[in-house]
C-alpha angles and dihedrals in degrees: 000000000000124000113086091249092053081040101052085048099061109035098051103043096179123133127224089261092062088043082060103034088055093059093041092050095044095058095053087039091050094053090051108035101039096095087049087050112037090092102069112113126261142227123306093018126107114331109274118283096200124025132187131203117208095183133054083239097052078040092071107035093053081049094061104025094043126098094229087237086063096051104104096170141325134200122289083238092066091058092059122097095214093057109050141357091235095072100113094046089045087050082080089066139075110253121232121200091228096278144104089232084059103061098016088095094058082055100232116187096206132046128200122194139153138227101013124275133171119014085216091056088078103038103055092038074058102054084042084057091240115140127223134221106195108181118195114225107272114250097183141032078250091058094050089050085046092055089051099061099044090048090043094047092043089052087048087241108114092139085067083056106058098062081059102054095035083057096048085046088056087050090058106040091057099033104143121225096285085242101162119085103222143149137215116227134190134180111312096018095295111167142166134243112238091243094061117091093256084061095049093046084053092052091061086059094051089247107129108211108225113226111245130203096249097006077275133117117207123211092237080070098054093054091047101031126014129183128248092239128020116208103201112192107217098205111150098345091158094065120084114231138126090274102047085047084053085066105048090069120119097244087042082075097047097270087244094293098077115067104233121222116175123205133183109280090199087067091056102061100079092009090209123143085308081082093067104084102047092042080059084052104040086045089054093044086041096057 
């Protein structure tokens, strides 16, 4: 579900209430725990020994930077099949609800989020000695290398960094001319504009992204005007909703005239190095 508002949405999965449990609950928690906690190493010192993810996102790029050992918790949402292709690997792990509450009691001494949140989230991690890591979303293929490195360097594991970016740089350097005029669909017609990331990560693979009134694709298009290449998200494909009906629809599929190409809608979601590997494949099957 690309574009940073649908994003936000679904990584985060946290209602208003949490938001203002989470404030509530730091400010007891600081005042109690500050003295056990006052221990943990600070910035600029060894490499952390037990870090905690607070975002699917951040999820995801601890799970793949981290030395295990230095994996303190991640988000439920990590440990769930439907939302990233890292869950098993994430099940070895203790599960967060998105919080600081949530992990301040397995001590971690760095904290890794995504997109911002409450003001007092940085400040008491700061007076437990605890060091954040806030990440914003990534808005271009720059922005995900740039996220790399600074997760990489804060874990102390910048040797795990450079396979990515050399990858991504690969990526760049042998794009092909993004000739095919394609668009990527998800449930209800949800599509992307070519500048978005998810356009940009497209464009490695040669697919043009169309631009779309609304970032959407009606069926009435498809039938007038397909696309050379349709690029079907297949997040949670499994699951009945309206979304998910929409398309089951005959022109959904291309009606014939579209050549279909489906990609892992769970990649999609932070759009971070997890991407690689299916732009690779989607560049191969795209040639």
């Amino acid at each position: 579900m690309p574009g940073s508002r649908m994003r936000s949405m679904r990584i985060t999965r946290m209602s208003s209430a949490t938001i203002l449990r989470e404030g509530q609950a730091m400010r007891a928690f600081a005042f109690v725990s500050a003295i056990s906690l006052v221990a943990l190493a600070g910035p600029g010192e060894a490499a952390p020994q037990r870090a905690a993810s607070l975002n699917l996102c951040t999820d995801e790029l601890l799970l793949i930077l981290a030395a295990p050992g230095q994996i303190a918790s991640v988000t439920h949402l990590a440990q769930k099949e439907a939302e990233t292709p890292l869950w098993r690997q994430a099940r070895r792990h203790r599960t967060n609800d998105g919080s600081l509450v949530s992990v301040a009691g397995l001590r971690p001494d760095l904290v890794l989020t995504m997109g911002g949140g409450a003001r007092d989230r940085v400040r008491i991690a700061e007076r437990l000695g605890i060091k954040v890591l806030d990440l914003p979303f990534p808005q271009t293929i720059s922005d995900v290398e740039k996220s790399i490195v600074e997760t990489a360097s804060a874990l102390g594991r910048q040797d795990r960094a450079r396979p990515l970016l050399a990858a991504i740089a690969a990526l760049k350097h042998n794009a092909p001319p993004p000739a095919h005029d394609s668009v990527w669909l998800g449930g209800g017609g949800r599509s992307v504009s070519p500048a978005s990331l998810a356009g940009q990560w497209m464009a490695l693979a040669g697919l043009r992204q169309r631009a779309l009134p609304g970032e959407r694709l009606s069926l009435e298009q498809l039938l007038v005007a397909p696309p050379a290449v349709l690029l079907r998200s297949d997040y949670r494909a499994g699951q009945y909703s309206g979304e998910q009906r929409w398309l089951s629809h005959p022109l959904a599929t291309g009606g014939g005239k579209s050549r279909t190409i489906v990609t892992d809608g769970r990649l999609w979601t932070c759009m971070g190095p997890l991407l690689i590997d299916e732009v690779r494949r989607l560049k191969a099957i795209a040639r």
